[in-house]
C-alpha positions in Angstrom: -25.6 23.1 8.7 -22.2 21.8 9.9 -23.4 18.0 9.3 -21.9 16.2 6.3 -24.4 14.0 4.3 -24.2 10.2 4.7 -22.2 9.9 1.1 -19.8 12.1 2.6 -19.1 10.1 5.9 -18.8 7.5 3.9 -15.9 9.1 1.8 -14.3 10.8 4.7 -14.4 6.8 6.1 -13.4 5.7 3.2 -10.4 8.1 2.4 -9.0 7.2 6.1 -8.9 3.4 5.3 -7.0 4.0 2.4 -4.5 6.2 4.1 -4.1 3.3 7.0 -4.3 0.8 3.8 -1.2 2.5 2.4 1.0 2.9 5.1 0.9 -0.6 5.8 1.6 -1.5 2.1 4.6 1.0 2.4 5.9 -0.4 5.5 5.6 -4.2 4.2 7.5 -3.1 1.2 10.2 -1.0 3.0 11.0 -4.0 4.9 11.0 -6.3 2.2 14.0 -4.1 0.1 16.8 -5.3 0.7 15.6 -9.2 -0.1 14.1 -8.1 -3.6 17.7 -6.7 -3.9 19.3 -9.6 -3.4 16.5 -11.8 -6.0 17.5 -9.0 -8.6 21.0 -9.4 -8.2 20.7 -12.8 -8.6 19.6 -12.1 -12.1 15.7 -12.8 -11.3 13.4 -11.6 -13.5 10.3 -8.8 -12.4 8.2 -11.3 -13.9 9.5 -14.1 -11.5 9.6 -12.1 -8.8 5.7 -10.9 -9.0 4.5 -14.0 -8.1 
């Protein structure tokens, strides 16, 4: 009683890498703005710019 089964360690693992996964994801993209901005303004296209 009290213990979680293996499959759900594994999620609880699993559901704290994807937090930490995210938050870098965010962070690398907040940074990045003000660049794709620029590439936009420039008249790139999403298509270009996805690569």
């Amino acid at each position: 009683m009290g213990r979680l089964e293996p499959q759900g360690d594994l999620m609880l693992i699993s559901k704290r890498t994807q937090t930490f996964v995210y938050q870098i994801l965010y962070a690398d993209v907040s940074n990045c703005l003000p660049e794709y901005a620029t590439l936009k303004a420039m008249g790139y296209s999403d298509l270009s710019l996805s690569f």
